[in-house]
N, C-alpha and C positions, 0 to 999 in steps of 0.2 A: 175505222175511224173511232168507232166507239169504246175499245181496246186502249186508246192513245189516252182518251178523257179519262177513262176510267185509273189509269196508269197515272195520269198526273194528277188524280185527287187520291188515291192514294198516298204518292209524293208529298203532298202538302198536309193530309192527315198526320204521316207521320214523322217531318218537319216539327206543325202542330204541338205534337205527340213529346217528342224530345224537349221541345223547349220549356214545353210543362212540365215536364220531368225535371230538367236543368233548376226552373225558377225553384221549384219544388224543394227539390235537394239544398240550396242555397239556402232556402227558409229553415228550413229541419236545421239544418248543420250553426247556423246560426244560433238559434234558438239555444238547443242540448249548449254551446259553447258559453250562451249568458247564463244559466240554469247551473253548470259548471263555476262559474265563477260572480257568484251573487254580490250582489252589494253587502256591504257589509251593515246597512241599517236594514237589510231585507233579509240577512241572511238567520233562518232560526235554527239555532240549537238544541241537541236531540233531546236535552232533556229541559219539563216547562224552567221560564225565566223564574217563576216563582220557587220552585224548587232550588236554581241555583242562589238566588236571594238569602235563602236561607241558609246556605252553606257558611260554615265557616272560613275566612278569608276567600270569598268571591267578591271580586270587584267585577261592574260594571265593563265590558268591552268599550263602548263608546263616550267618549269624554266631552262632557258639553260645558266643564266648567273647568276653572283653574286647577293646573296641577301642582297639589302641595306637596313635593318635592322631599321634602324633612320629615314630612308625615308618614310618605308611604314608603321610605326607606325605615321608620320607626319597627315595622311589620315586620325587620329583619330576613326580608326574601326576597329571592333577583325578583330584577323589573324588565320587562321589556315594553316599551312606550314606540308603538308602530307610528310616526307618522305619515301620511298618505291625503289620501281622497277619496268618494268611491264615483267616481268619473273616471279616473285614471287606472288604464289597461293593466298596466303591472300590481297595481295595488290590489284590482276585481282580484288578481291571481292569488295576492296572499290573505284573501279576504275566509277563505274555509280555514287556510292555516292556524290564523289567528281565532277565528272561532273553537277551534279543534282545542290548541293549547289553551286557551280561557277556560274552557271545559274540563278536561283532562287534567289539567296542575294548579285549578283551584286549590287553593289553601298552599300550594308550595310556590307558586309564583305568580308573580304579579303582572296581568296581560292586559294592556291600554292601548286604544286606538285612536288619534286625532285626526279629524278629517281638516287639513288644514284651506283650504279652499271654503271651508262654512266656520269656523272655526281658528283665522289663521293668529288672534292674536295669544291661543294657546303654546305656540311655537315659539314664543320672543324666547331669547334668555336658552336656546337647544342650539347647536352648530347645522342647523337644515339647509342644504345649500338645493338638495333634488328632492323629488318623492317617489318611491315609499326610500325613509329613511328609518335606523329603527336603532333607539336609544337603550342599551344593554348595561343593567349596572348590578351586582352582586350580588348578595347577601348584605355584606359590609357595607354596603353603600359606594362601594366604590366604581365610576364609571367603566367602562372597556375601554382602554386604549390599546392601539395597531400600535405595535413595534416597527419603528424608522425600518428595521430589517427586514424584508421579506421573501429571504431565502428558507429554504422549506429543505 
């Protein structure tokens, strides 16, 4: 009899046992997955802000004011103008990307992120119909247009 009790607390210890493990797992896996994909007003840069500040041709990542359009094609260097949010899943995703290239091609290109969700009347005036959507324009100024064709 005592054999039986002992058997089914066992049983239930390591029920227990697993499901802490389960919940466990879920937590971890989680976590590494937002840490992976940071927001982009949380996401820091390897090197200080202050340091990129002073570089020449570093523009700010986050854009909390009108973008002058005429001005920053003056700089004669592509632009890419991310719009997004950083609530939205795909966006978290290209939230390293876009810090990476802000980093890395300072001074050759020009990397902007609108969070249109805090943000959206910076969007009037762009063809934003989803998000992340993301505005590519030259050297020249001139935007990227998709060829009607899209045989490859």
């Amino acid at each position: 009899m005592q054999k039986a009790e002992t058997k089914k607390w066992i049983q239930k210890i390591a029920v227990l046992a697993v499901i802490i493990l389960l919940i466990g797992g879920v937590w971890l896996l989680k976590n590494m997955q937002q840490k992976g994909s940071e927001k982009l007003d949380g996401a820091e840069p390897s090197q200080s802000t202050a340091d990129l500040n002073e570089m020449e041709g570093y523009f700010p990542l986050n854009v909390t004011e009108e973008i002058d359009l005429e001005e920053l094609k003056s700089y004669g260097l592509p632009i890419i103008i991310d719009f997004g949010a950083d609530s939205c899943l795909p966006c978290k995703e290209m939230a390293p990307v876009l810090v990476k290239l802000n980093e890395e091609l300072a001074g050759e290109v020009i990397v902007l992120f609108v969070d249109v969700w805090k943000f959206g009347s910076l969007a009037e005036g762009f063809p934003i119909e989803v998000i992340p959507t993301q505005i590519l324009i030259d050297a020249e100024g001139n935007p990227y247009m998709p060829s009607e064709d899209n045989s490859v």
